[in-house]
N, C-alpha and C positions, 0 to 999 in steps of 0.2 A: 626823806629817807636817809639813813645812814649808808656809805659806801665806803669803810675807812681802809686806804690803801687796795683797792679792787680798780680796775677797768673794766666795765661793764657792757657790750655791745649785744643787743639786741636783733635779730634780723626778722621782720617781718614775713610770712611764709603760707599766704592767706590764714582760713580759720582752722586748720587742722593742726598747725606748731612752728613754733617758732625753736633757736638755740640762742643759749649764752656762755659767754668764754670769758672768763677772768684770769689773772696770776693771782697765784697768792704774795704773802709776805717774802721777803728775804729770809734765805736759809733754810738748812735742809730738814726743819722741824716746824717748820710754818705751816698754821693755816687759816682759812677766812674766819672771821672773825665770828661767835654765834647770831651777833646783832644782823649784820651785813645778810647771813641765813634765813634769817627770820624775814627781811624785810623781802628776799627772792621770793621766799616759799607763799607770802602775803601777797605776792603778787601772780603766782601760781594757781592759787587757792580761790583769788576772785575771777580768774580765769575761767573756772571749772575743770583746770587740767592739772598735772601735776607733775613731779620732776623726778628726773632719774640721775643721782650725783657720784661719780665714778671716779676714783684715787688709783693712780698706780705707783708704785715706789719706780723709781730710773738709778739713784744714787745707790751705787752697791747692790740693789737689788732687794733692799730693806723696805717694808711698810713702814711707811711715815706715820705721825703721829695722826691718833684717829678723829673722829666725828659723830657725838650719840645720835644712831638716827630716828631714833623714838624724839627725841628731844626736839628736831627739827619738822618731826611729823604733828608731833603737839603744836608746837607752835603754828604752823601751816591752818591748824584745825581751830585753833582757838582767834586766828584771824580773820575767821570768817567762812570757810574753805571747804575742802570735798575733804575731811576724815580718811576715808578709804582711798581716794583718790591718791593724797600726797604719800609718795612710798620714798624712800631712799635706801639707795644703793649705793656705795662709793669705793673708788680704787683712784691712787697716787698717777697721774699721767706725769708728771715732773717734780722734783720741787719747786719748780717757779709757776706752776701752772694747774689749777684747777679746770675739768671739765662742767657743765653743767647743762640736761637736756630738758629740753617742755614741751608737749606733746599731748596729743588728743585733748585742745582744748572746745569752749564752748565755741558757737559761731558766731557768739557776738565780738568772735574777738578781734574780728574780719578790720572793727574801730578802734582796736586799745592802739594807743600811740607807744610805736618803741623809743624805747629808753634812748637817750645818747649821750655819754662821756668824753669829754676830751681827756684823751691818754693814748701815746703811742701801745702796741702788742707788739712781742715779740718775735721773732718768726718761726718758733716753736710753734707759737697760738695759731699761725696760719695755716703750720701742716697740720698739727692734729687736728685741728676744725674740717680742714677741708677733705680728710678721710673719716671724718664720722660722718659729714653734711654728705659726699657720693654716695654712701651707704644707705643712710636715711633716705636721701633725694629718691631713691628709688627703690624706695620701698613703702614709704607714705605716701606721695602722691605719683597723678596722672602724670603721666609721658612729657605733656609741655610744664606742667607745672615744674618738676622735677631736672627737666633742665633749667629751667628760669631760674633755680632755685642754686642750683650749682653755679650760674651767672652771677647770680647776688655773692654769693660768696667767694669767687674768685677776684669780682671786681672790687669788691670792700675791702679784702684782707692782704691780695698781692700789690706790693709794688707796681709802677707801672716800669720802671725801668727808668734811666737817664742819670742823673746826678749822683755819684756813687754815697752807701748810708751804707749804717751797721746795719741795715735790713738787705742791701745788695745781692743776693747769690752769687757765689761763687762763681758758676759755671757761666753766668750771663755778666761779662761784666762790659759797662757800658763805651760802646764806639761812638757816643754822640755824646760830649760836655762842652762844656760851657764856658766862659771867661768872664762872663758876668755874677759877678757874685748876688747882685740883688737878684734874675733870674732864676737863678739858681734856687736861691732861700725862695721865691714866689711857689715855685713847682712843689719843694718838697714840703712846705705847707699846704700845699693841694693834694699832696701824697695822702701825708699825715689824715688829713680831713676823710680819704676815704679809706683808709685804714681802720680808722674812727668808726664808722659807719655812716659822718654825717654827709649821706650823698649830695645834698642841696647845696650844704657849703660849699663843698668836695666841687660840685658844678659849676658855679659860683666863680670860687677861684682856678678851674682851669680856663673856665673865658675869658676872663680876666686879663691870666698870661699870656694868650696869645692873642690880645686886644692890645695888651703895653708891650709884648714883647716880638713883635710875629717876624722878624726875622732872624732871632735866636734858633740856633742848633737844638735846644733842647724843644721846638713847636712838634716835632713827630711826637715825642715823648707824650708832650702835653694831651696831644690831641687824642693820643691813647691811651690815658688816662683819660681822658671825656668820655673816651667811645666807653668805657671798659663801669664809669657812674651810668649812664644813660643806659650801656644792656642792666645794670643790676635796680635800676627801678625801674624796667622793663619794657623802657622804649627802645626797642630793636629798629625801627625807622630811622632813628635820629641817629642810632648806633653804625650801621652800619655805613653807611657815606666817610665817615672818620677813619673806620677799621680801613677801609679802600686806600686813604689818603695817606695811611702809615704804611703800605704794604709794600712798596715800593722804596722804603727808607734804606740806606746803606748800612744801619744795623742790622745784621742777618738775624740776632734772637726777637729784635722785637717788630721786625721782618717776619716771622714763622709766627710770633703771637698774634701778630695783625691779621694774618689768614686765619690760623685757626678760632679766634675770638669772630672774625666775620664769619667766617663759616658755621657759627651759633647762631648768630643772627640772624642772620639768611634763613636757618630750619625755625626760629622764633617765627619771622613775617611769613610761615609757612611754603618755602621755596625749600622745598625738602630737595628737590632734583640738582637743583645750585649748588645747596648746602654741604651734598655729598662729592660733586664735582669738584667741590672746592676742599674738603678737609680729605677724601681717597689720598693723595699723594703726599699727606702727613704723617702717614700712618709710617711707623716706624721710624719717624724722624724726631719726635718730641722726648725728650730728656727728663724732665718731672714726672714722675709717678701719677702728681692729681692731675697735671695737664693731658699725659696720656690718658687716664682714665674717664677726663672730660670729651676728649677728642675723640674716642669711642663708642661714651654713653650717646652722643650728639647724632654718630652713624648711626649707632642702631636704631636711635628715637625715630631720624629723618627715615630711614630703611622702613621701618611698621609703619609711617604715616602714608608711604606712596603705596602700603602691600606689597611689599619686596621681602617677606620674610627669609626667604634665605640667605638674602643680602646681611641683614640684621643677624642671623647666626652665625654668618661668616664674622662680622664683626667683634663678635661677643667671644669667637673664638679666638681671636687678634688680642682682645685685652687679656684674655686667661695666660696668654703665652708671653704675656710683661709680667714686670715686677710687680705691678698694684697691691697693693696693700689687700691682706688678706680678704679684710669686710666688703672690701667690691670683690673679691672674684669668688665670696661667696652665694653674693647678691646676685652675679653674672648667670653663676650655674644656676639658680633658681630661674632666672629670665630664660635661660637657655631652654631649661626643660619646657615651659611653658610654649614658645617658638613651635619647637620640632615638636610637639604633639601635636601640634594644630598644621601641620606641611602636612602638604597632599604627596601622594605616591612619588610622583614625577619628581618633585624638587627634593624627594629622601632617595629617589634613585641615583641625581644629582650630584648632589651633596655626600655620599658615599664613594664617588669617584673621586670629589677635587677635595673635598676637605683632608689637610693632612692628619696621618692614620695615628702618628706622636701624639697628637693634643688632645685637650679633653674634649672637642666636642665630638668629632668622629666617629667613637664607641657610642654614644648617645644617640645618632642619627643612624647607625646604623643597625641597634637595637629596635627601635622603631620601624626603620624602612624593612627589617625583618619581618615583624609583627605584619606591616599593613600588607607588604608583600601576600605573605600567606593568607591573610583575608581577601585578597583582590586574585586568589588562584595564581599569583606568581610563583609558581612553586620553586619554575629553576634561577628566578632572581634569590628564593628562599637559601637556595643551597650554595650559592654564588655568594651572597653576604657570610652565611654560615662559616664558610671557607674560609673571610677572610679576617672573620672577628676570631676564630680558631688560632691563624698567623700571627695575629697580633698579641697572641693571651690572652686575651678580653675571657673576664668570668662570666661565665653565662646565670641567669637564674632557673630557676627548675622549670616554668613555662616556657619560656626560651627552646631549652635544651626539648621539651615535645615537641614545639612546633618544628625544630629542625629535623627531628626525630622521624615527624609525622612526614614533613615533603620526603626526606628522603626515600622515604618507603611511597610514596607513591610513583617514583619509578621502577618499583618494580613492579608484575601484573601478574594474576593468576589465572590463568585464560580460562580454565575450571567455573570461575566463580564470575555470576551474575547477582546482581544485587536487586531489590524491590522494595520502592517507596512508594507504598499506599494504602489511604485512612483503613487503621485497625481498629480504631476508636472512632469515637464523633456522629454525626448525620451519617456519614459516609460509607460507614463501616460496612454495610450488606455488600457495595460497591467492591473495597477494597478486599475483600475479603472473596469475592468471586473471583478476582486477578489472581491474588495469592492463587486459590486453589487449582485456576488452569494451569497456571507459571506451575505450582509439584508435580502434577499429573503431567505437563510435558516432560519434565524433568526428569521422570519415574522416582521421585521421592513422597515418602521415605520408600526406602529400602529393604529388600526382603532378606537380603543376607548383606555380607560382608562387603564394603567400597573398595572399587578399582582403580587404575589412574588416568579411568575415562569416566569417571562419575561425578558428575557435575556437581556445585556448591549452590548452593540457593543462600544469601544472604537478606533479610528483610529487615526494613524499616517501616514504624507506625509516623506516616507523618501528619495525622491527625483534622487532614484537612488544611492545617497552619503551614503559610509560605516559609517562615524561620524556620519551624523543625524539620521540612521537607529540605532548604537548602542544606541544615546539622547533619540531614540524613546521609544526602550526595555525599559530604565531607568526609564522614567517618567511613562510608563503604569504600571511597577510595585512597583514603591514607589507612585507614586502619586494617582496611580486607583486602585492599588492592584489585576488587573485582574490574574485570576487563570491560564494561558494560552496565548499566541500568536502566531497569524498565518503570516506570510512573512517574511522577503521580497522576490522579483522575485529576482531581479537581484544580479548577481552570489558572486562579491564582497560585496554588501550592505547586501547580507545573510548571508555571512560569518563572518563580523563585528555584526550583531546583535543577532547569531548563540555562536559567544565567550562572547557576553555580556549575553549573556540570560543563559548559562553554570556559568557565574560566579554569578550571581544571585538566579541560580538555580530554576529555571522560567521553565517550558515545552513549546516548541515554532516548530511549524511545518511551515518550507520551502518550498517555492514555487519555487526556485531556481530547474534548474541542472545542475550549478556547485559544487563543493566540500566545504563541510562545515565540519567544524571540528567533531571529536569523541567526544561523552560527553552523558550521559544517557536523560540528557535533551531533545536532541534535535532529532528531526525526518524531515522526507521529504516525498513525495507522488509521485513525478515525475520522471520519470528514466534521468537519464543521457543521454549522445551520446554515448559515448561507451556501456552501458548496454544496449542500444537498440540496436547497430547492432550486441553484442552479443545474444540476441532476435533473430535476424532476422538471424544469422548465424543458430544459433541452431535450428532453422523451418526447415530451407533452408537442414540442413543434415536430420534433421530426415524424409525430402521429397525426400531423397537419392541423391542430390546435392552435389559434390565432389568437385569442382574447382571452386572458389569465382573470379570476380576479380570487379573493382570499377572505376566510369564514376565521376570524381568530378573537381568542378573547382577549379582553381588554387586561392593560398592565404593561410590561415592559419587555416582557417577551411578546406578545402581540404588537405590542409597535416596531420592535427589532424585526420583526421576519416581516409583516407588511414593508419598510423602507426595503428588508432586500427583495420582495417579489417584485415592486414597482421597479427599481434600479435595472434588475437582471431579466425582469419582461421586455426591456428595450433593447440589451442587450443582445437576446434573443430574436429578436427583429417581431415581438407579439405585443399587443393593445394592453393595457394593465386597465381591466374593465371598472374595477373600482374595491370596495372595501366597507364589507360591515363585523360588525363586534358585538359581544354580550356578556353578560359577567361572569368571573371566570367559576359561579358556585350555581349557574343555572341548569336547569334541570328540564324546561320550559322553551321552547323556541321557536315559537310561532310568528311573535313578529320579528326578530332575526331573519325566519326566513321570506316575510312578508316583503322584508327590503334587499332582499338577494333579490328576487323574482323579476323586482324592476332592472337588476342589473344585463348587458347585453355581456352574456361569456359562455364559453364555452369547455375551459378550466378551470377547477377549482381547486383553490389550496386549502388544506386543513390544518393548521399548525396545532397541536392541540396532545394530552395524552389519552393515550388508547380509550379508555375509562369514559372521558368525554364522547370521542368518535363516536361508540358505542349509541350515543342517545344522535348524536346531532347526523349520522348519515342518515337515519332513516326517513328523519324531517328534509334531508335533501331531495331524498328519493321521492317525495310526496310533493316538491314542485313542478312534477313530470320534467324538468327540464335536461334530464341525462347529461350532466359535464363530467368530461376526464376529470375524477377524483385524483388528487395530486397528497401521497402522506409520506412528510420526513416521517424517519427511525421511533421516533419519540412516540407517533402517533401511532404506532400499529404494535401489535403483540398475538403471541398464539390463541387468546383468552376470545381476542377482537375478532379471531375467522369465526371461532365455534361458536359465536352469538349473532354476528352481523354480517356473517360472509357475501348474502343474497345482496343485501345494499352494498357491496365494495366490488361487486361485480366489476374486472376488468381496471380498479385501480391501479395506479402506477407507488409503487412501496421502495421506501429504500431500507435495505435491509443490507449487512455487511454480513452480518451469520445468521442462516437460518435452519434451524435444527430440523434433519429432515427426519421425515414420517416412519411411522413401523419401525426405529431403528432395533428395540427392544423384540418385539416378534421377531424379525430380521435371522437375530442374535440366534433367539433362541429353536429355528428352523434351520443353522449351520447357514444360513447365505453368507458371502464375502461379504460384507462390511466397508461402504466409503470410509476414511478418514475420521469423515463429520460426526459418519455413524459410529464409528467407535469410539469415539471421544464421547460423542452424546451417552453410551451405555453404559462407560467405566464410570463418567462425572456422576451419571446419580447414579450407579452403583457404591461410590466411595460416599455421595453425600447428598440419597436421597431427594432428589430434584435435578429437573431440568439447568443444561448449564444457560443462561445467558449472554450477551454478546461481551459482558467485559472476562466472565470465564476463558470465551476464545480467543479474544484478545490477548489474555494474558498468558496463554497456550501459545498461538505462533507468533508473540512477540517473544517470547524464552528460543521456541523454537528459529528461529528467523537471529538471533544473535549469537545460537551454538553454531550456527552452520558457518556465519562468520567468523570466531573464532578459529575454527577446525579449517578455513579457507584457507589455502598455500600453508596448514601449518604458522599460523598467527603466532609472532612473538611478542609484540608490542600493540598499545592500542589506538597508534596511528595507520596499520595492518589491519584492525577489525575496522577501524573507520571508514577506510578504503572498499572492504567488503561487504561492508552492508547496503549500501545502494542495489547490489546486484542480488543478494542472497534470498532465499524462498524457504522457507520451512520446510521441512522434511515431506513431515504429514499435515499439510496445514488444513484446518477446519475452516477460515475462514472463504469468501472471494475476494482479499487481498492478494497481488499480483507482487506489486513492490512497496515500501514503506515511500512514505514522500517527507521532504525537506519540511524546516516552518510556515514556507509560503507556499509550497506548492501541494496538490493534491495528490493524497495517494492514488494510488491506478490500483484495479480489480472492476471486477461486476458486481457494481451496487446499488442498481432499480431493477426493480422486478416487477411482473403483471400479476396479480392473481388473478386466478383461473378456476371456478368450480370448488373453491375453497386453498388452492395448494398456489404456492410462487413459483412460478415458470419464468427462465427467459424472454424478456419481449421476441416476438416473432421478427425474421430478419428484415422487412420490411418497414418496421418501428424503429431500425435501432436511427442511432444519431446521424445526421448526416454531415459529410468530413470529415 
């Protein structure tokens, strides 16, 4: 190949790219020569990768003379090459100095042997190389690569320091020389070597020196240059033992280069905790722009490999507030953002305190910790960050400015306004739609004339069943309506999604669920479980002197659910758990089901089952002559179930929370007084033809039961209703709820009943529970 008047250094960089750095010609119209082009681009081109060639005029500020880059792209193509691949681009970095990049090659290239020239560079060629390589370094490759990669070219291009050259810096000039002239000349041919790039030589000759010379002044020097070949083909083992032995030298610069070069190494053999230990007390000491910007990238690499990301944005904020050269602290804000999206709450709480509110990362974390704030119901971290990116002038963006928008308005509260999340759509909707309708009717909406500033708001959300809209639901009733309170959802997972949103908001929110919603003073419920009812129904069942429980359920996962809790809560109750038969849950047929009960020894029975079913399978009980306490959750019994089978439920033990009682309708219309229940039951299907249901009533004295709260002591805030709802009662309430109960705990009211001659009665005093 032709190279005429070029220095060519190649650095090796696995198979993703490599860089090459040249001078050009003398003077300020110089440049490489076509051939010299041709033979780069030819070796680009078998590569599979191709080259981005960059001129900047410095002299005056003039474009230097240019480069056809069609011409170099032909040529690249008729070499053999990728056509489309070879592109050029070029811009003047000096007159004495061309840039030249390669990039996204094939993987075989993992084996192309680099190039090596012997030719001194300038120390031009060192700085600008070494702020294009940070830049690149971390933005092509992985974390260790990337610093490796910054090693190689620190250790090739810089000096090591000792015997003073026209390559010398300034700022560093050297306390350790020499008197030996042949020494002297040994070293800075060891220099040269790896300047060169040829590290092996470059190895070579620094053992050498300090094999013929090892009591010379200049053996620190040497030996850091060894260290400094050996980090840059990547032996960090062998590296760092030398960096150790220079650290202690009485030159204070190559004293500080000694620690911070080992403190690379250290994060290369993976001692990221070392490596931070040892470069932390650097920070704001180093002098070079690329050295600081090495001593940075090194923390923040070391900081992400132990999972210390805030360490690592602290870091990243340390380099933006140096001089570094633009392209790193481009590259920095990029990493940065990347960091602080991925920080969890606590370390953007953090880091909103200590990070200074000057620099740039700050605004960035604390943009962020605003966001997650507001997703995790901080609302008053919300309005606290708000405040203080306000002080700072920070511009907000338009989502932004709602969320803060949104918290703040949920301090304030409309004691008026109660809010309702539940399915308007979906499976669900007969459900949710019987809540709604109790929740108006207590409310007296709509209205018949004109609103007072005692007429309540009813606010409702479809949350479709789905736990995400059901939590969207909570959200927007209490930043956007500020109601004092909400009531649902049914269903068991969409409760429990808007059960942990209405906790983090700190909201009061009563469930119509009976499944499990989490602990939190917030929240409450009115409806028992399945297991708390057939612990209900057990504990009648003994204190009716019933000893031996056993259970008629069909097969599936709700039949295995309530057999584990009768067996559990049979022992419980100090009773025998006689045993357990099943049948499918679409039979119609039960003869031998009950063939295998007959042989069991009990005296209770559980029916876990819906009303529809009972219907067929009591009567088959009743034909084992063997008369046990019928035992029926809520599920299993209905008004439908007296008028067909009341004769076989004789004297059942029923849990029931609301039972609509008899004649309310005749009642009415004979002028008698009217219970509560009764009057609810005659408006409900007056307004909406049909009897109401128990989530009707539910969703009646749970409105009911959250106005009285409100109106308690004149409620101004909704840590006042919170406080009053434990104790408060419905006005007129419909239901035998007494008090709402907590997540874990059960509500209190009358909720077993006996039928009796077809009608639910109180058990007799002598039934009830004992203790």
């Amino acid at each position: 190949m032709r190279w005429p008047n070029v220095a060519l250094t190649l650095f090796r960089a696995g198979s993703r790219g490599f860089a090459a750095i040249f001078p050009a010609k003398e003077g300020p119209s110089s440049f490489v020569a076509p051939a010299a082009l041709n033979d780069i681009f030819c070796v680009a081109s078998r590569c599979g990768g191709f080259f981005d060639l960059r001129r900047e005029a410095i002299d005056g500020g003039r474009m230097q003379s240019e480069l056809p880059g069609r011409c170099c792209a032909r040529r690249a193509s008729n070499a053999g090459g990728n056509r489309a691949g070879a592109r050029v681009g070029y811009s003047v970095i000096s007159s004495e100095l061309f840039f030249l990049r390669l990039e996204s090659l094939a993987s075989d290239f993992r084996d192309f042997p680099p190039f090596k020239v012997r030719a001194g560079l300038p120390q031009k060629v060192s700085r600008q190389f070494l702020r294009y390589a940070l830049l690149q370094a971390m933005s092509w490759f992985s974390k260790r690569e990337s610093v490796l990669l910054l090693v190689v070219v620190l250790g090739a291009l810089f000096p090591a320091g000792g015997c003073p050259s026209a390559q010398q810096r300034e700022e560093t000039l050297p306390v350790l020389t020499s008197d030996d002239p042949e020494a002297e000349a040994a070293l800075e041919e060891a220099q040269e070597s790896a300047r060169a790039g040829e590290l092996d030589t470059a190895e070579l000759q620094y053992r050498r020196f300090t094999a013929d010379h090892p009591n010379d002044p200049l053996v620190p020097v040497a030996r850091f240059g060894l260290a400094q070949v050996l980090l840059a083909k990547g032996d960090a083992d062998g590296a760092l033992p030398l960096f150790e032995s220079v650290a202690d030298t009485e030159d204070p610069s190559l004293r500080s280069r000694a620690l911070l070069y080992g403190g690379v190494a250290m994060h290369l053999r993976g001692q990221h905790q070392e490596a931070r230990q040892r470069l932390d007390p650097l920070v704001g000491q180093t002098i070079d722009p690329e050295e600081t910007s090495l001593l940075m990238t090194t923390l923040v690499a070391a900081a992400v490999a132990e999972g210390d990301n805030p360490a690592a944005v602290v870091a990243l904020d340390e380099l933006l507030a140096t001089d570094a050269p633009e392209a790193d602290r481009v590259e920095a804000r990029t990493q940065l953002g990347r960091l602080v999206e991925g920080l969890p709450f606590e370390d953007l709480r953090r880091l909103t305190r200590e990070l200074p509110q000057e620099r740039e990362a700050w605004p960035m974390v604390a943009e962020r910790a605003l966001r997650v704030a507001f997703d995790e119901g901080e609302l008053e971290e919300v309005r606290t960050i708000a405040t203080s990116l306000r002080a700072a002038n920070v511009e907000l963006s338009d989502d932004l400015r709602t969320l803060i928008r949104q918290a703040e308005r949920t301090a304030q509260v409309n004691m008026r306004a109660i809010g309702v999340v539940v399915p308007l759509s979906g499976r669900g909707r007969e459900v949710g739609q019987a809540v709604l309708n109790g929740v108006m009717l207590a409310a007296g909406l709509p209205l018949d004339g004109p609103p007072s500033d005692e007429t309540p708001i009813v606010f409702f959300r479809d949350s479709a069943g789905d736990p995400a809209r059901a939590a969207h639901a909570v959200n927007e009733l209490v930043t956007l309506h500020q109601v004092a309170a909400i009531i649902g959802p049914v269903d068991a997972r969409a409760a429990a999604a808007a059960a942990s949103r209405a906790r983090e908001l700190d909201v009061p929110i009563v469930t119509l669920s009976v499944g499990e919603v989490p602990e939190a003073a917030q929240i409450f419920r009115m409806l028992l479980s399945a297991e708390e009812e057939i612990d209900l129904l057990l504990e009648r069942a003994r204190a009716a002197g019933k000893e031996k429980v056993a259970i008629a359920r069909p097969q599936g996962t709700y039949g295995d659910v309530m057999q584990r809790h009768a067996e559990v809560l049979a022992t419980r109750h100090g009773m025998t758990f006689a045993g357990a038969i099943s049948y499918e849950a679409s039979a119609t047929s039960f003869a031998e089901p009950m063939e295998q009960l007959s042989r069991l020894d009990y005296d209770a029975l559980l029916l876990p089952d819906h009303s529809s079913r009972i219907a067929l399978i009591a009567p088959a009980v009743a034909a084992t002559q063997s008369s046990p306490q019928l035992l029926l959750p809520s599920v299993s019994f209905s008004e439908r179930l007296v008028q067909t089978s009341a004769r076989y439920l004789e004297g059942a033990f029923v849990v029931r929370a609301f039972t609509p009682p008899p004649a309310a309708e005749q009642g009415a219309e004979q002028g008698v007084e009217l219970t509560p229940a009764q009057a609810f039951q005659v408006a409900y299907r007056a307004r909406h033809d049909r009897a109401p249901n128990l989530f009707a009533a539910a969703g009646h004295d749970a409105f009911g039961i959250l106005r009285q709260a409100t109106r308690e002591g004149e409620a101004e805030t909704r840590a006042e209703v919170l406080s009053a709802i434990p104790n408060a009662r419905a006005r007129e309430p419909v239901m035998t709820l007494q008090n709402l109960g907590r997540a874990s705990q059960r509500p209190r009211g009358e909720f077993v009943w006996r039928l009796r001659r077809g009608r639910l009665v109180p058990p007799p005093v002598e039934e009830s529970p004992q203790g």
